[in-house]
PDB file of N, H, CA, C and O in Angstrom:
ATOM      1  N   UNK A   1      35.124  -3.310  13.343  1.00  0.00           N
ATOM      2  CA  UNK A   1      33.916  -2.909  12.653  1.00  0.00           C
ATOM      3  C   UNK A   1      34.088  -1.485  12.146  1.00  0.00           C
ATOM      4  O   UNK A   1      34.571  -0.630  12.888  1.00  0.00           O
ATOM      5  N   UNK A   2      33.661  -1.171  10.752  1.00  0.00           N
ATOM      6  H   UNK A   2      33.269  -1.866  10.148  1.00  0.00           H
ATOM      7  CA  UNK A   2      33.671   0.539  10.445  1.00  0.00           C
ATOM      8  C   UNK A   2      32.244   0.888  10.987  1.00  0.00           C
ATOM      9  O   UNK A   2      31.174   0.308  11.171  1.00  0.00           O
ATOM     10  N   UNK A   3      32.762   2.085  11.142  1.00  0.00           N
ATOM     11  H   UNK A   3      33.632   2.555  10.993  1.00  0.00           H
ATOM     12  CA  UNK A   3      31.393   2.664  11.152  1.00  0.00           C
ATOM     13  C   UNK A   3      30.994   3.227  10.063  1.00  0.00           C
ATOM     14  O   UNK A   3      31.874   3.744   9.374  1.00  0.00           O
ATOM     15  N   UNK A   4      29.732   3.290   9.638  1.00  0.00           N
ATOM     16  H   UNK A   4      29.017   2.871  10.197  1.00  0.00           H
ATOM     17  CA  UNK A   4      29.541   3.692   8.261  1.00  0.00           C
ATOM     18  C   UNK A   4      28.138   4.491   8.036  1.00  0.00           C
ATOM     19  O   UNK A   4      27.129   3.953   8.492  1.00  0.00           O
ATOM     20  N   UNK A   5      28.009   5.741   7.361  1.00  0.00           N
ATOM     21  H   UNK A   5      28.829   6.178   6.991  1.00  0.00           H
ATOM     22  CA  UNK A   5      26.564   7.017   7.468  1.00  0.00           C
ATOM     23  C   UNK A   5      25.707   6.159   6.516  1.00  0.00           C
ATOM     24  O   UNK A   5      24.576   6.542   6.216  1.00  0.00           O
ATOM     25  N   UNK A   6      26.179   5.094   6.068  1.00  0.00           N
ATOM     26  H   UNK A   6      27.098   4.783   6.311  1.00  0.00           H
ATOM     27  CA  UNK A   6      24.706   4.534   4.950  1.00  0.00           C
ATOM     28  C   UNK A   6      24.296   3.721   5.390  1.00  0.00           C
ATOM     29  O   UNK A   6      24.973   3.287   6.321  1.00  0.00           O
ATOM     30  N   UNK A   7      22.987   2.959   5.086  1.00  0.00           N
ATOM     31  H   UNK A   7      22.437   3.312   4.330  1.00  0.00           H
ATOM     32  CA  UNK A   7      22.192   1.764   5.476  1.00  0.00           C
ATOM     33  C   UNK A   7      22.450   0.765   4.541  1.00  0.00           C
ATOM     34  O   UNK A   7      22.245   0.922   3.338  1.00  0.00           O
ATOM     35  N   UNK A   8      23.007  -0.521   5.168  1.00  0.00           N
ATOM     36  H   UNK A   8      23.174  -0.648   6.146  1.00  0.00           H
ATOM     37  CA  UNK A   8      23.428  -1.395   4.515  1.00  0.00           C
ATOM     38  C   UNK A   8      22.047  -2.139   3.876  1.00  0.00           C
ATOM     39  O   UNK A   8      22.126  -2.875   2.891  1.00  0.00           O
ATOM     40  N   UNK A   9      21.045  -1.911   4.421  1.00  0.00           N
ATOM     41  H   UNK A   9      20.981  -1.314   5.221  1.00  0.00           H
ATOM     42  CA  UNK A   9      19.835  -2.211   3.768  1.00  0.00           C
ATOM     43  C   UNK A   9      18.932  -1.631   2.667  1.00  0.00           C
ATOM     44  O   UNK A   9      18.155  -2.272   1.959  1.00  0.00           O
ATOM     45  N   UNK A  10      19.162  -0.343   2.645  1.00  0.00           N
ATOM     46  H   UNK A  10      19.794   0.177   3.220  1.00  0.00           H
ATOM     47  CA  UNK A  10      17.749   0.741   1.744  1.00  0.00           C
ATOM     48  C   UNK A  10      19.040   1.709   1.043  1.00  0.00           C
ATOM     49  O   UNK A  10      18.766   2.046  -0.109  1.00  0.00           O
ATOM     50  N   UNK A  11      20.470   2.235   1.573  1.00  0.00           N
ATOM     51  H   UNK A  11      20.693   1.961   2.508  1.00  0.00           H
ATOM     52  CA  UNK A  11      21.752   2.629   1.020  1.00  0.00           C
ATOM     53  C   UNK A  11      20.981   4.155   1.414  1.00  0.00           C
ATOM     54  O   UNK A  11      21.088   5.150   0.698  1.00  0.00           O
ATOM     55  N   UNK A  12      20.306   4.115   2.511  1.00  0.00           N
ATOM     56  H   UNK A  12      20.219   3.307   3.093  1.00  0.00           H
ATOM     57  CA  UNK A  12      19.890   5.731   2.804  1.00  0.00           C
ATOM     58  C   UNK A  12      21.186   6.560   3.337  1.00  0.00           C
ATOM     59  O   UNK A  12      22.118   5.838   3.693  1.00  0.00           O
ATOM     60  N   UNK A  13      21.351   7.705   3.425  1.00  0.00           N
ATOM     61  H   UNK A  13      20.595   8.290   3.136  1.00  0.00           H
ATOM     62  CA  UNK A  13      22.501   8.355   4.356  1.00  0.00           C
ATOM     63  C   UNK A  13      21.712   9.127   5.376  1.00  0.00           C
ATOM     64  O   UNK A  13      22.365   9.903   6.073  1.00  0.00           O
ATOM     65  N   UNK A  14      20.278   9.035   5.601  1.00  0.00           N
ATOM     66  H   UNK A  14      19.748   8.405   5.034  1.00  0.00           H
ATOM     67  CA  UNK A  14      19.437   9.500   6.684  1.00  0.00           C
ATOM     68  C   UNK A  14      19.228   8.722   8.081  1.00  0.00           C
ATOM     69  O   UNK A  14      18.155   8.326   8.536  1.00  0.00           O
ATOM     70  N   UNK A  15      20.764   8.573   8.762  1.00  0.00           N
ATOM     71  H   UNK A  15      21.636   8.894   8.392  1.00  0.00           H
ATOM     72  CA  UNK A  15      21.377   7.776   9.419  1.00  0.00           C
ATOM     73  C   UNK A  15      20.696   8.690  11.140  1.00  0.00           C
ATOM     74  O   UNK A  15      20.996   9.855  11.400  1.00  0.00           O
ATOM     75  N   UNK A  16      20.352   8.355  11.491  1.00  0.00           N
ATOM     76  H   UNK A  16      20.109   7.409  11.280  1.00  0.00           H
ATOM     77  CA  UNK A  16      19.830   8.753  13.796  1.00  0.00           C
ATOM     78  C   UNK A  16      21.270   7.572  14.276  1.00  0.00           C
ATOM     79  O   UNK A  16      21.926   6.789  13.589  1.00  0.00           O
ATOM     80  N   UNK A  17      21.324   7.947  15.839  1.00  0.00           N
ATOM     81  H   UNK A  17      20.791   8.583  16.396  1.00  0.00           H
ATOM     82  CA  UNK A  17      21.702   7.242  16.120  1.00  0.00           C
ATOM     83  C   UNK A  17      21.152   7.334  17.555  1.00  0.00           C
ATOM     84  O   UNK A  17      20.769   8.374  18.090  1.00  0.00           O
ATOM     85  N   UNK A  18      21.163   6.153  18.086  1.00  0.00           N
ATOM     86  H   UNK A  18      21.473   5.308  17.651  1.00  0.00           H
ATOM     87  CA  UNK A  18      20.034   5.901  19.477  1.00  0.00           C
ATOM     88  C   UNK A  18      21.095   5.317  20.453  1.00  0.00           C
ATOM     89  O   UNK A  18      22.210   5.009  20.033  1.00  0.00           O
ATOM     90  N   UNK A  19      20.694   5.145  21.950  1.00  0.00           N
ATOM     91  H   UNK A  19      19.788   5.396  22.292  1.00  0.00           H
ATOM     92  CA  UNK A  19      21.385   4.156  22.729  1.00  0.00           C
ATOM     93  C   UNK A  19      20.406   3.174  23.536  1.00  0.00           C
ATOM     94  O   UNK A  19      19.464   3.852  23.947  1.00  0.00           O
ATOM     95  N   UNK A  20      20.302   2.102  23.840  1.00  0.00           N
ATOM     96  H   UNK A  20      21.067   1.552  23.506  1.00  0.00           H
ATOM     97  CA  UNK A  20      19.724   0.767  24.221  1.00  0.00           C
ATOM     98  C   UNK A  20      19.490   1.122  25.847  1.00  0.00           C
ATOM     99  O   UNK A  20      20.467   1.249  26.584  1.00  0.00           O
ATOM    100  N   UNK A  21      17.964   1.290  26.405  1.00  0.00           N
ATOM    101  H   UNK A  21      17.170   1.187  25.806  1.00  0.00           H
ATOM    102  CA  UNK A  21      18.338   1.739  27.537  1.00  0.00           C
ATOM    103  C   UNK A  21      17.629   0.537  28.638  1.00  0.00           C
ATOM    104  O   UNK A  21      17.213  -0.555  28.250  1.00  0.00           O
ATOM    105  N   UNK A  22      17.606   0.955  29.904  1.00  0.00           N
ATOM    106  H   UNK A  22      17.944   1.841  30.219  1.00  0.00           H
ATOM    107  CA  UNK A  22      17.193  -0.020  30.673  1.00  0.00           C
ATOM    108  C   UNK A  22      17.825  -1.375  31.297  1.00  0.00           C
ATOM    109  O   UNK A  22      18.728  -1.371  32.134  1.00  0.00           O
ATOM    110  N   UNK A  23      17.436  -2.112  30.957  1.00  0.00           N
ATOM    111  H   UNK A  23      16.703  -2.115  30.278  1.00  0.00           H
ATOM    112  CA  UNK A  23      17.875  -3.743  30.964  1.00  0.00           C
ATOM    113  C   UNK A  23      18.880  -4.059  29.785  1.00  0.00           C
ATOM    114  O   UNK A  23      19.435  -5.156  29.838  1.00  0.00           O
ATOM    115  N   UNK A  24      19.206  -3.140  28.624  1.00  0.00           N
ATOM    116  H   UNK A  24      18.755  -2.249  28.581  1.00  0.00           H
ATOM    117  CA  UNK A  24      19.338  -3.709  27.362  1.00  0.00           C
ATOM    118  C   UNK A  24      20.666  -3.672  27.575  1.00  0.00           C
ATOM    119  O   UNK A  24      21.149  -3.804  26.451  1.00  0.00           O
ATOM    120  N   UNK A  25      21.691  -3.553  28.489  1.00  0.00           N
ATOM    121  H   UNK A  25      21.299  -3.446  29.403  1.00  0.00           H
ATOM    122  CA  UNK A  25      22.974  -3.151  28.957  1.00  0.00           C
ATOM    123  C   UNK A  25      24.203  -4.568  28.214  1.00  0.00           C
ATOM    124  O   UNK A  25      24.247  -5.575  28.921  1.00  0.00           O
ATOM    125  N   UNK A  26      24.657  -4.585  27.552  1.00  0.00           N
ATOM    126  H   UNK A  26      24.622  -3.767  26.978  1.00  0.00           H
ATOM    127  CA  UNK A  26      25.407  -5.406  26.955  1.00  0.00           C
ATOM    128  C   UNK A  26      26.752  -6.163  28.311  1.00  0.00           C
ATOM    129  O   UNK A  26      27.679  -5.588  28.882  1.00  0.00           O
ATOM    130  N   UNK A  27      26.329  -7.450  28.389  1.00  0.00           N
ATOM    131  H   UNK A  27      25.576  -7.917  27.925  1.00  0.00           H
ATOM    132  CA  UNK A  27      27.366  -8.457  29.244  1.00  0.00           C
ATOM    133  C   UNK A  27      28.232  -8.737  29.172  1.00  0.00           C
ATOM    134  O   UNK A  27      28.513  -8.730  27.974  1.00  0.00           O
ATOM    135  N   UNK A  28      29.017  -9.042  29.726  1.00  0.00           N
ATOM    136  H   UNK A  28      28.789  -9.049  30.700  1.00  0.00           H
ATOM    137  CA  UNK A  28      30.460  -9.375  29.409  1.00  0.00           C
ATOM    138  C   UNK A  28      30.106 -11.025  29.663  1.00  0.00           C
ATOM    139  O   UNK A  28      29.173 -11.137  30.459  1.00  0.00           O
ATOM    140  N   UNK A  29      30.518 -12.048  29.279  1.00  0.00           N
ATOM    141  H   UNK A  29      31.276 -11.957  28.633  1.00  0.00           H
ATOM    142  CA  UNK A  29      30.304 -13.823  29.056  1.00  0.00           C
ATOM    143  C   UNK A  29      31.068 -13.950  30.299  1.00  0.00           C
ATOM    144  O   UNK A  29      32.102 -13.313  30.500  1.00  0.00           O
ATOM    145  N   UNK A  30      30.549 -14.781  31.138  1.00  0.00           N
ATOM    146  H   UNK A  30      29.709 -15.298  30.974  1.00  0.00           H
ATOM    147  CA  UNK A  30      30.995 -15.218  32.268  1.00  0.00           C
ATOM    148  C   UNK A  30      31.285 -14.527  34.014  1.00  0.00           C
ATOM    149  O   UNK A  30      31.534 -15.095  35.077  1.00  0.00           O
ATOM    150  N   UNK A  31      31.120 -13.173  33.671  1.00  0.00           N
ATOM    151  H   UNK A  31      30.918 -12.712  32.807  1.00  0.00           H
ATOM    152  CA  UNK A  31      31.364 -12.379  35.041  1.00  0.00           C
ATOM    153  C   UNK A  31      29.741 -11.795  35.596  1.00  0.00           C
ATOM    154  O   UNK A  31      29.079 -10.774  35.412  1.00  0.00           O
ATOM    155  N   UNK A  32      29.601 -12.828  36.211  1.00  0.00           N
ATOM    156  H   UNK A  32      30.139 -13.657  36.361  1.00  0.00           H
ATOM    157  CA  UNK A  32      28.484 -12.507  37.122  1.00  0.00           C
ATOM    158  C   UNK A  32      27.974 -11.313  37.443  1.00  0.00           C
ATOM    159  O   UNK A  32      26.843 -10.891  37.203  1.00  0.00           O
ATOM    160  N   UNK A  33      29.305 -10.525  38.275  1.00  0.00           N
ATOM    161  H   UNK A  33      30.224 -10.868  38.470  1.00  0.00           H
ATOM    162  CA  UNK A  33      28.683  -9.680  38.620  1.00  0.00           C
ATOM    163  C   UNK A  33      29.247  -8.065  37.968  1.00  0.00           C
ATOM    164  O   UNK A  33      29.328  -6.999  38.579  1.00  0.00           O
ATOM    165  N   UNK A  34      29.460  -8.260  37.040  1.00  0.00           N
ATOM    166  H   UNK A  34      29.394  -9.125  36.544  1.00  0.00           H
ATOM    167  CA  UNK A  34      29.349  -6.821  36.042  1.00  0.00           C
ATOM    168  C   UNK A  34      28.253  -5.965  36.073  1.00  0.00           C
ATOM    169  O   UNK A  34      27.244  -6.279  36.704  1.00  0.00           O
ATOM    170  N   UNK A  35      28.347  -4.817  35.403  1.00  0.00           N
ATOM    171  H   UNK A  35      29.167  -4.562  34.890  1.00  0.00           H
ATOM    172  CA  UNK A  35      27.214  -4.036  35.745  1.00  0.00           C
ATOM    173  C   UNK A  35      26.757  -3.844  33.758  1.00  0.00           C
ATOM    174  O   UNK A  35      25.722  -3.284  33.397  1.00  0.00           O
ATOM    175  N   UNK A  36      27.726  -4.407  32.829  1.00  0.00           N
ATOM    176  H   UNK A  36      28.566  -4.862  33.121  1.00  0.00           H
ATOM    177  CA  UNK A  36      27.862  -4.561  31.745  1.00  0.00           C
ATOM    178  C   UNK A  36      27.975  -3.397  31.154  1.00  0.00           C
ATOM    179  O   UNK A  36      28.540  -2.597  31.898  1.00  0.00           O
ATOM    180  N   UNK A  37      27.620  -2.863  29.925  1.00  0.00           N
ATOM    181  H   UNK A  37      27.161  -3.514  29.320  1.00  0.00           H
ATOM    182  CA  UNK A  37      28.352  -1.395  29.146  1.00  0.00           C
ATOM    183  C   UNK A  37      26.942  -1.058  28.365  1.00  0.00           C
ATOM    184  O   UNK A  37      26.199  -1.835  27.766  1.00  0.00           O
ATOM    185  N   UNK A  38      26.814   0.477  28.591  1.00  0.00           N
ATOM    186  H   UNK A  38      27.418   1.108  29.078  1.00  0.00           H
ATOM    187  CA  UNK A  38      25.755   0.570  27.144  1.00  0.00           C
ATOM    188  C   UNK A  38      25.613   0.178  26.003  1.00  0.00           C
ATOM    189  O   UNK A  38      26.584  -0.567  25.867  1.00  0.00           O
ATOM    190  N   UNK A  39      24.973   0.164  24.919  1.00  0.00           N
ATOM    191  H   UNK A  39      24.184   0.769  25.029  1.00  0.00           H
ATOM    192  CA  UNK A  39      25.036  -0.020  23.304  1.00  0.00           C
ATOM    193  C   UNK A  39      24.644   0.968  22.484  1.00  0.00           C
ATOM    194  O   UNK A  39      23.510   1.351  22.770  1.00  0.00           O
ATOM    195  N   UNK A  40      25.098   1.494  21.640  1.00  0.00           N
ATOM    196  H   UNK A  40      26.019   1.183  21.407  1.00  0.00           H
ATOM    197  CA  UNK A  40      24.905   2.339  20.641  1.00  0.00           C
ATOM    198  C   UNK A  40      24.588   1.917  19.258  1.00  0.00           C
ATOM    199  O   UNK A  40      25.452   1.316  18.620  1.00  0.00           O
ATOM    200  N   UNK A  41      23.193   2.225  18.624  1.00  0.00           N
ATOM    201  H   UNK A  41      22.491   2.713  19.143  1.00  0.00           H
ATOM    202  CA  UNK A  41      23.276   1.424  17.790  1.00  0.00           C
ATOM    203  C   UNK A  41      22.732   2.562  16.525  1.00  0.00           C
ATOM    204  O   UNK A  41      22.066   3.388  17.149  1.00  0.00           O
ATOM    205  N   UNK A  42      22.729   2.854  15.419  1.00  0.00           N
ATOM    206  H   UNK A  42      23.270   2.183  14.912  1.00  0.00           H
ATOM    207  CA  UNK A  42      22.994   3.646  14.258  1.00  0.00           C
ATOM    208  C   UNK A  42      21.117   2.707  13.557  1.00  0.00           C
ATOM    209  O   UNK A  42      20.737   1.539  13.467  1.00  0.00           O
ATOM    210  N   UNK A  43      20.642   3.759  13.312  1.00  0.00           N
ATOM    211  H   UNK A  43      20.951   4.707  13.386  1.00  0.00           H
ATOM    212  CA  UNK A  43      19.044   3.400  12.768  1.00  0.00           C
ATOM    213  C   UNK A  43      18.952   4.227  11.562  1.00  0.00           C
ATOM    214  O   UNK A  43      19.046   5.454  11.546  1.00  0.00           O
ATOM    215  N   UNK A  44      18.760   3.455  10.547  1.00  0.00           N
ATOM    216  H   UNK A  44      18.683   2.458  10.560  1.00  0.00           H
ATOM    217  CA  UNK A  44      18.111   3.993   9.451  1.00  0.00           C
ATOM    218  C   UNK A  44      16.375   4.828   9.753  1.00  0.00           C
ATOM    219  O   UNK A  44      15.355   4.345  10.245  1.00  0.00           O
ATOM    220  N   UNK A  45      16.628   6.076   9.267  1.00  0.00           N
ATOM    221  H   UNK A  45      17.457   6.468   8.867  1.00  0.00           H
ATOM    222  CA  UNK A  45      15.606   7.061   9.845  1.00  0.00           C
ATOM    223  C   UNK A  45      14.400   6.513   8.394  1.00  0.00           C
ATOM    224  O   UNK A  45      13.197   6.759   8.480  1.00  0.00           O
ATOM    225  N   UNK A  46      15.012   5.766   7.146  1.00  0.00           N
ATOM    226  H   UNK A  46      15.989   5.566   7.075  1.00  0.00           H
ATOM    227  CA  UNK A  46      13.391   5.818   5.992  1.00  0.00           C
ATOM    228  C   UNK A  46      13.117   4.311   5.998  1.00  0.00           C
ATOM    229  O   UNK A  46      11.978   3.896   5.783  1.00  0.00           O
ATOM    230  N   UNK A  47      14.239   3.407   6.262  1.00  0.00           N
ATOM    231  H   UNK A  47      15.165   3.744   6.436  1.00  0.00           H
ATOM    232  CA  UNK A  47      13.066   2.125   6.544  1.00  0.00           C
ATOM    233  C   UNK A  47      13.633   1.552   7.715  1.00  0.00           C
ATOM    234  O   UNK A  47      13.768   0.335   7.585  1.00  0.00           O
ATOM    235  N   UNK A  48      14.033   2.016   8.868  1.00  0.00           N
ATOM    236  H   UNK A  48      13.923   3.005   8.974  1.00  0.00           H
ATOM    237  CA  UNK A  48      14.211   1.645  10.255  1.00  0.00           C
ATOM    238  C   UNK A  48      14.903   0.385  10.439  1.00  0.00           C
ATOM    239  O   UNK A  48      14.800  -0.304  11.454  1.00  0.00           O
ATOM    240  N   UNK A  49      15.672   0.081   9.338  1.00  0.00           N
ATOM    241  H   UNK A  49      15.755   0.641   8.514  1.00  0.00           H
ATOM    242  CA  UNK A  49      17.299  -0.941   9.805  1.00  0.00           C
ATOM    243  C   UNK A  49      18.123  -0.568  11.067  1.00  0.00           C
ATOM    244  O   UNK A  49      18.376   0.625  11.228  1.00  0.00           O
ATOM    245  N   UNK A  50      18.481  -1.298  11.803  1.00  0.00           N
ATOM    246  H   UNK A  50      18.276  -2.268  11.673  1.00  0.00           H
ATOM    247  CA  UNK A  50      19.025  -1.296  12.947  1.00  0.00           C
ATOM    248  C   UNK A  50      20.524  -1.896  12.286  1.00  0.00           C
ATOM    249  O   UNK A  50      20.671  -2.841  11.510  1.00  0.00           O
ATOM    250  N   UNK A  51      21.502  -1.046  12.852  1.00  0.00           N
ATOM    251  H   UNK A  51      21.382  -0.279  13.482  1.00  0.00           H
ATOM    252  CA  UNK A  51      23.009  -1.563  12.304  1.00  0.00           C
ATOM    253  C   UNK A  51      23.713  -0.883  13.244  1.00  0.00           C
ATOM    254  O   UNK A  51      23.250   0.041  13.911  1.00  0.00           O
ATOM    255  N   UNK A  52      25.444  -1.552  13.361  1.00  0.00           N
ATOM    256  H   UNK A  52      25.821  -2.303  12.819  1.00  0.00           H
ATOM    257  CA  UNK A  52      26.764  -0.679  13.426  1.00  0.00           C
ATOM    258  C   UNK A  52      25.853  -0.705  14.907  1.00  0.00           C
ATOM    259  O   UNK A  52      24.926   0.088  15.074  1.00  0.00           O
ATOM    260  N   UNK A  53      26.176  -1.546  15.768  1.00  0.00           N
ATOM    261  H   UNK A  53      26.928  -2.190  15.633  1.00  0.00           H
ATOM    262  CA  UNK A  53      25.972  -1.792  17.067  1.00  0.00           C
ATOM    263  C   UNK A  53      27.299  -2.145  17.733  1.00  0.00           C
ATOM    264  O   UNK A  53      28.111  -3.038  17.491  1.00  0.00           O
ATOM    265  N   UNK A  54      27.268  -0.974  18.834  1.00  0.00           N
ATOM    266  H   UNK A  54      26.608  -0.249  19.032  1.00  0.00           H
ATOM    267  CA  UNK A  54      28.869  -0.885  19.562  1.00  0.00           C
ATOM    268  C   UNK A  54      28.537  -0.350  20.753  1.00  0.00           C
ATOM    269  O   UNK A  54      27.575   0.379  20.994  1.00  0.00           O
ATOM    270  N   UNK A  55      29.665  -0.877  21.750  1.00  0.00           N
ATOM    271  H   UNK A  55      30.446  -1.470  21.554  1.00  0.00           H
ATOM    272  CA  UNK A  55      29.218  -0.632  22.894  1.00  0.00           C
ATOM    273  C   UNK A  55      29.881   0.921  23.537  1.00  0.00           C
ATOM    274  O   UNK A  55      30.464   1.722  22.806  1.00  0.00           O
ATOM    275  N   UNK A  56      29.707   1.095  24.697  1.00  0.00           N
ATOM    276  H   UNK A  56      29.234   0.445  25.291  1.00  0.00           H
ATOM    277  CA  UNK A  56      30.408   2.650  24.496  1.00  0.00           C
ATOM    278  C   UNK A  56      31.674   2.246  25.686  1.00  0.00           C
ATOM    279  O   UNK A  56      32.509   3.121  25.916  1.00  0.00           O
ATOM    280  N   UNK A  57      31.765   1.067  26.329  1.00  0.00           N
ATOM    281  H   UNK A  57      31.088   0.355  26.142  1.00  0.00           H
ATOM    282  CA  UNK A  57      32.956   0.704  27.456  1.00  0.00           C
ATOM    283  C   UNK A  57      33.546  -0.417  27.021  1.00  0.00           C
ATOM    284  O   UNK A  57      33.393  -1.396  27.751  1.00  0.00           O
ATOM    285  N   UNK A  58      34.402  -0.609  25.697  1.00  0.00           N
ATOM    286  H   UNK A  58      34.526   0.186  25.104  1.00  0.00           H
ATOM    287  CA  UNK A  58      34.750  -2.052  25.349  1.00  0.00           C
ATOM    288  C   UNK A  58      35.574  -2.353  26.469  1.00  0.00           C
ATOM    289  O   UNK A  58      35.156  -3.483  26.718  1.00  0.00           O
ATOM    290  N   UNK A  59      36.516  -2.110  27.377  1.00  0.00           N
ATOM    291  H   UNK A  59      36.856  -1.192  27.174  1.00  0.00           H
ATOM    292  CA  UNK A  59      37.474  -2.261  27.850  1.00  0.00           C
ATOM    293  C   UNK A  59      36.534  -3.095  28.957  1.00  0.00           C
ATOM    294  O   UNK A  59      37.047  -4.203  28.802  1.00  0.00           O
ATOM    295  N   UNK A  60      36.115  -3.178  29.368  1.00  0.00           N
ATOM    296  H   UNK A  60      35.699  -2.277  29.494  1.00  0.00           H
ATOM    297  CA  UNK A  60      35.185  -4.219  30.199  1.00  0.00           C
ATOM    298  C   UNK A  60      34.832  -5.577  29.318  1.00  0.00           C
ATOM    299  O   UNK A  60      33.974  -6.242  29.898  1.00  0.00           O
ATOM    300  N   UNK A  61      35.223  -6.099  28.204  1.00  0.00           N
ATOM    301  H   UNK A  61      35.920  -5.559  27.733  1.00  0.00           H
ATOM    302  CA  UNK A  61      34.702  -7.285  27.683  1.00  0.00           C
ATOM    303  C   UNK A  61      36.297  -7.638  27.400  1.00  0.00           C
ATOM    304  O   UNK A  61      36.609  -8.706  26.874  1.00  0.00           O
TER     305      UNK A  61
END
């Protein structure tokens, strides 16, 4: 995946970027008992598209 400063939706470059907190912890398919990896996900700041979602521990999937 690139990462990319524009919104593939509105083509803004008024790009935030947030992380998924709580419960929202990304799984790995099949291992029970993981503790799974954060997500990082890139938000359009003028019409609030959510994109370019990546985790921050791939080496666990």
């Amino acid at each position: 995946m690139v990462h990319t400063d524009k919104c593939p939706n509105c083509g803004s470059m008024n790009i935030g970027e947030g992380t998924w907190t709580g419960y929202a912890a990304l799984m790995p398919k099949g291992k029970k008992f993981s503790n799974g990896a954060p997500v990082e996900v890139s938000v359009c700041r003028d019409c609030g598209h959510l994109f370019c979602f990546r985790t921050t521990k791939p080496e666990k999937f």
